[in-house]
N, C-alpha and C positions, 0 to 999 in steps of 0.2 A: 810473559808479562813485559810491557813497555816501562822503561826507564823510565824515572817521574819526571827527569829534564826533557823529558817529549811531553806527559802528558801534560802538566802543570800547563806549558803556553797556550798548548789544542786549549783546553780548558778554559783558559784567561781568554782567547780568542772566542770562541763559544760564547758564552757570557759576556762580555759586548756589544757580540751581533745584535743579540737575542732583543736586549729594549730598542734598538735603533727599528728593528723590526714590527714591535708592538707599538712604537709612537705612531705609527703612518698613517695617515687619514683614511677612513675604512668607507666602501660605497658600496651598494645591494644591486643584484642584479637578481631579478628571478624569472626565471623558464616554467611558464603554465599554457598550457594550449600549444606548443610549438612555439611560441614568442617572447622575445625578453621584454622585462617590465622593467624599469620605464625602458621605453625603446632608443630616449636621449637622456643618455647622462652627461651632466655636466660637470667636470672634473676643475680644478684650480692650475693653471700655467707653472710650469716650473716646480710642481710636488710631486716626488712620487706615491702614489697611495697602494692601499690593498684594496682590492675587487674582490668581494667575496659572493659568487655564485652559489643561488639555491634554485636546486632543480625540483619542482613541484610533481610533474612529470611522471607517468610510471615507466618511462621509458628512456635511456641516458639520450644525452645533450651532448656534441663540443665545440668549446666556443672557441671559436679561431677569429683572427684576424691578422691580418698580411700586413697594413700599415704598424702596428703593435709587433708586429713578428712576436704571434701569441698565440698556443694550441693547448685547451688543456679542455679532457674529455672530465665532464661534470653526468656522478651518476644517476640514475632513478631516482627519485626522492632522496637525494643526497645532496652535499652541498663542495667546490671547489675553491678555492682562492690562489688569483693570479696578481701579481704584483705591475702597476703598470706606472710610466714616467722614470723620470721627469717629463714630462708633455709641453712641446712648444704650443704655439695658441695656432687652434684648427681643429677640423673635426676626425675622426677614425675610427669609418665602420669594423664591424665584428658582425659574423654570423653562423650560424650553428651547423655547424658542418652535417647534421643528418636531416636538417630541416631549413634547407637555405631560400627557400621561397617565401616561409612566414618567419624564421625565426633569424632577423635583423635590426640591427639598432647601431647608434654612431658613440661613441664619445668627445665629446664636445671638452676641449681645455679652453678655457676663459680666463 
C-alpha cells in the first residue's frame, strides 16, 4: 500500500485533469461505407477539441493523419476519441488507414 502522501497528490492531480478534459469542444466523425462523414470538418483556430469517432462499419477503421501526428484504430461498430489542437488556421487531411482510397476527409481550423 502507497503512502497517502503519494496518493493524496496523484489524486488531487487526477481530478483536475479530468473537467479541463470534459470542457473541450466535442466534433463527430463517422465511418459508413468506407468514408468519413462529413468528409470537412471544420474545427475553431487555436482550441483544442475532442474528435469523437463512430464507426458505423462492420469492419474496424484507423484513422491516421500525419499532419495531426494521429493514429488511432476505431472498431466495428464501435466508437474512438482522439484529442486534436490547438490547430493554427489550415487544413489537415486524415485517412483511414484500411481504406485510404475512399475513406478521406481534411480538418479545416478557421
Amino acid at each position: 500500500m502507497k503512502p497517502a502522501y503519494l496518493i493524496i497528490p496523484t489524486a488531487l492531480m487526477l481530478a483536475l485533469a479530468l473537467p479541463a478534459q470534459a470542457d473541450l469542444p466535442e466534433y463527430r466523425l463517422v465511418i459508413k461505407h468506407h468514408q468519413f462523414e462529413p468528409a470537412n470538418l471544420v474545427v475553431p483556430v487555436g482550441q483544442k477539441i475532442k474528435l469523437v469517432i463512430e464507426n458505423l462499419d462492420p469492419t474496424p477503421e484507423e484513422f491516421e493523419s500525419h499532419p495531426l501526428n494521429r493514429e488511432k484504430l476505431v472498431p466495428a461498430n464501435g466508437k474512438a476519441i482522439v484529442y486534436v489542437g490547438p490547430l493554427e488556421p489550415g487544413s489537415y487531411p486524415f485517412f483511414g488507414e484500411f481504406n485510404p482510397q475512399t475513406a478521406i476527409g481534411t480538418i479545416t481550423a478557421k
